[in-house]
N, C-alpha and C positions, 0 to 999 in steps of 0.2 A: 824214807823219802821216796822222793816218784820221779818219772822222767816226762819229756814232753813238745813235741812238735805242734807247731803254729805255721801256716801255711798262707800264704795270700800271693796271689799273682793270674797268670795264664792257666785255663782248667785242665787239669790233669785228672787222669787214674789214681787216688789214695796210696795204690799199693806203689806208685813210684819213689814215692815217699816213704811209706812203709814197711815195704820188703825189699826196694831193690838195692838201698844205699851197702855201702861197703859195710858200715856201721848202724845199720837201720834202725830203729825205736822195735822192731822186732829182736834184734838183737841186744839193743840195750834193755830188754825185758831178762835177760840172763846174764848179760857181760857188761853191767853197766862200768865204766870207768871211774867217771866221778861224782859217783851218786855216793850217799850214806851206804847202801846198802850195792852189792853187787847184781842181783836179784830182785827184779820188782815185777813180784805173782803176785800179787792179793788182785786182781782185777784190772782191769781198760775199758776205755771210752773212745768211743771215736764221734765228731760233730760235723756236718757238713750242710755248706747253703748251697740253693740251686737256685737260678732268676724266677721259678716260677713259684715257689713259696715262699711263704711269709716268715714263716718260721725258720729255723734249721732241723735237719733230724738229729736223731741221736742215739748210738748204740754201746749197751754199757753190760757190760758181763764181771761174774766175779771169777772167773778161770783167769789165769795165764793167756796173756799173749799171744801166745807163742806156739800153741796147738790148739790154736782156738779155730775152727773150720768156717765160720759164720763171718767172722772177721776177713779171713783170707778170700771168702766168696764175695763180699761185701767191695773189697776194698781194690778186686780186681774187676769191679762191673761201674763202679762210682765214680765219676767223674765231677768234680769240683776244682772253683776257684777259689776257696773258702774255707779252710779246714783245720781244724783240731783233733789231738789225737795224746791222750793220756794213756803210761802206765801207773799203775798203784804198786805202793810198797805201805801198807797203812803203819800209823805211827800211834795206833794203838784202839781208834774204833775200827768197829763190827766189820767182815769182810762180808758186806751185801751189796744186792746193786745200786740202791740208793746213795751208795758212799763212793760209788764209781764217777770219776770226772768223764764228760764235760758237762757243768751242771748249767739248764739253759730256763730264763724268764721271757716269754715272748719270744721278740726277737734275740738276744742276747744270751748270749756261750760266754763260761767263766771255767778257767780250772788251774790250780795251784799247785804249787810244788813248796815244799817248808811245814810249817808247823807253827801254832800257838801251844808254847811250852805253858805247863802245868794248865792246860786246857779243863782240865774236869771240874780245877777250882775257880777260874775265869767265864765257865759257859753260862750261868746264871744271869750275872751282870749285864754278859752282850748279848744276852738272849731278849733282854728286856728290852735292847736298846732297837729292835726290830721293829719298823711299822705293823700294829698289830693287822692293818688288812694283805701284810704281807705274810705274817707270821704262819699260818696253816698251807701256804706253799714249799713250809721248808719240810722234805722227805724221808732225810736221811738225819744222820749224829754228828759227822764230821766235823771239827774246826773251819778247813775251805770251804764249804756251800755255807757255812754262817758268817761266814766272810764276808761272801758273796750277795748275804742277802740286807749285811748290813751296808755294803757298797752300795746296793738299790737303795733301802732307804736314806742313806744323805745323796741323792741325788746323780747315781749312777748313768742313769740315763741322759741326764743334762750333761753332766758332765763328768769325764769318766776318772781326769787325775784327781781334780779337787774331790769324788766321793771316795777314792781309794785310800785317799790323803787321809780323811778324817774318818776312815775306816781303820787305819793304820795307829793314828792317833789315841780311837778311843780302846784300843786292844792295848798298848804300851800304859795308859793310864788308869785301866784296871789289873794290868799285871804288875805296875809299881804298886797299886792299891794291900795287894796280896803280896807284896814281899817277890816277886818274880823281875829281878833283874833283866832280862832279855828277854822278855814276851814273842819276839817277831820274829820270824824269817820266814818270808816269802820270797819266791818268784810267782807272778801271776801273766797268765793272758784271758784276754778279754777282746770281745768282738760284737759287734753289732747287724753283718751283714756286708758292713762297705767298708771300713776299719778296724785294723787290731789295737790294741794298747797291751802293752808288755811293761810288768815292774820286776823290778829285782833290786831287794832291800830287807834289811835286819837291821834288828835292834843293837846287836852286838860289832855291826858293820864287817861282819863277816860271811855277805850271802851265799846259796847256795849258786852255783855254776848256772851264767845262762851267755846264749851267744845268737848272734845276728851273720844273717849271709851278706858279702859282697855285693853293689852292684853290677849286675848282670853287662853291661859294658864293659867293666873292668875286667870281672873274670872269662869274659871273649876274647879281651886283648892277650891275658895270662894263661889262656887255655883254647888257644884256635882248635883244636883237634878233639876237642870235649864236646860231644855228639847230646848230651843231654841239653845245653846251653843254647844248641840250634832254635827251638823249636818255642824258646820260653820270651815272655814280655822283660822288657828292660826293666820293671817294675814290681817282676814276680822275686819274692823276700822269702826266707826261712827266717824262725826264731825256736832255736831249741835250748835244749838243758844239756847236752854235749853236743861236739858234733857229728855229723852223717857218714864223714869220713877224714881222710888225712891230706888232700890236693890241696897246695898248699895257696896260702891267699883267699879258701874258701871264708874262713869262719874269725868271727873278730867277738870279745867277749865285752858285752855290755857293759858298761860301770857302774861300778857299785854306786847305792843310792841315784838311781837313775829310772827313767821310764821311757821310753819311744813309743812312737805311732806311726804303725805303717799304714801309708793311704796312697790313694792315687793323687798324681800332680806334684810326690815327693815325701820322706819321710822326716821324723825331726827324732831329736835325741834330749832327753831335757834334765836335769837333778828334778831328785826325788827326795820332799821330807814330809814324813806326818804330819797331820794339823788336826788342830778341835772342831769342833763345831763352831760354826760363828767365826771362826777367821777364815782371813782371806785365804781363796785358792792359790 
């Protein structure tokens, strides 16, 4: 499985994120705690918006982490309000860079953590289920980025739980098809530019670990003497796959079958269940 930081708030340096927590996503690229695997080398992605483009960029290697020199250059020069930041542990395709998160269409960055079980025998079916003038955008083999592109075509864009929903939906209903009990487990983040959408959900109702930061008022009151807290918006959110570090009050863990949006003017927290096509969001 994979690890994964989500970022939105006041613009910072990448790497304060990246390299300086106690627990950094550079760190959990070797020590991860509660991931599947301890170890998540198969490759990283890092995503970032700036006001003056349209797009985001996006830098995705298949090395390690963690001695990667381009990254650490990158991520000490770059400044964003805006950011994602993937390691890979692959769950059994290709280690290329195609298969590195964060996978982005247009404006829009997507990257998962989890797994579509017996994937090799399900890719067919959801392969079909892709808008074909989306189809020749997909680059890589992954399960996530076909995820991701079936989330575009039921209407990702409009609207991001109800396409996730019936993303979710039609993956559990060709892995019942095939005898595959528990098709699903994701965490996913998703972004547009000006909002995140974070899910965390399985089929088995046993997701993998995701968690949310405090708000930044609160953790002023619980931490006057925390010099990083100075400097940031009451508004500025983390969303990872463990947490950054151990200060306590920092980190609160999602609920299962659930999904949040963090935005400006306030965030929501809302359940999360699959759906078909053609039902309501």
């Amino acid at each position: 499985m994979c690890r994964w930081i989500a970022y939105s708030g006041t613009p910072i340096l990448l790497s304060q994120v990246l390299f300086q927590p106690e627990h950094s996503l550079i760190d959990q690229s070797l020590h991860s705690r509660m991931g599947v695997e301890t170890t998540n080398g198969d490759g990283f992605g890092i995503g970032w918006y700036t006001p003056d483009t349209d797009t985001p960029a996006v830098l995705r290697d298949v090395g390690p982490a963690w001695n990667n020199r381009n990254l650490l250059e990158v991520s000490h020069h770059v400044r964003s309000g805006l950011f994602f930041a993937h390691i890979r542990a692959s769950t059994g395709t290709a280690v290329q860079q195609t298969n590195c998160h964060p996978f982005r269409s247009g404006r829009w960055m997507w990257m998962h953590n989890g797994a579509i079980s017996e994937f090799h025998r399900l890719r067919r079916d959801l392969a079909l289920a892709v808008d074909p003038a989306l189809y020749p955008d997909i680059e890589g083999s992954t399960d996530s980025e076909l995820m991701f592109f079936l989330a575009l075509t039921f209407g990702l864009r409009e609207d991001p739980p109800g396409a996730v929903a019936r993303m979710a939906g039609l993956i559990e209903k060709a892995g019942h098809a095939h005898g595959v009990p528990n098709p699903l487990q994701m965490t996913i983040a998703v972004a547009d530019g000006d909002r995140v959408w974070t899910f965390r959900y399985s089929s088995e109702g046993r997701s993998r670990s995701l968690f949310y930061s405090t708000r930044v008022d609160t953790l002023r009151a619980l931490h006057p003497d925390a010099a990083f807290l100075r400097d940031i918006s009451e508004e500025t959110r983390l969303v990872v796959s463990e947490p950054l570090g151990t200060l306590p009050g920092v980190w609160n863990e999602v609920p299962e079958s659930s999904y949040g949006i963090v935005q400006p003017g306030g965030d929501v927290l809302r359940t999360f269940r699959p759906a078909l096509q053609g039902d309501p969001a």
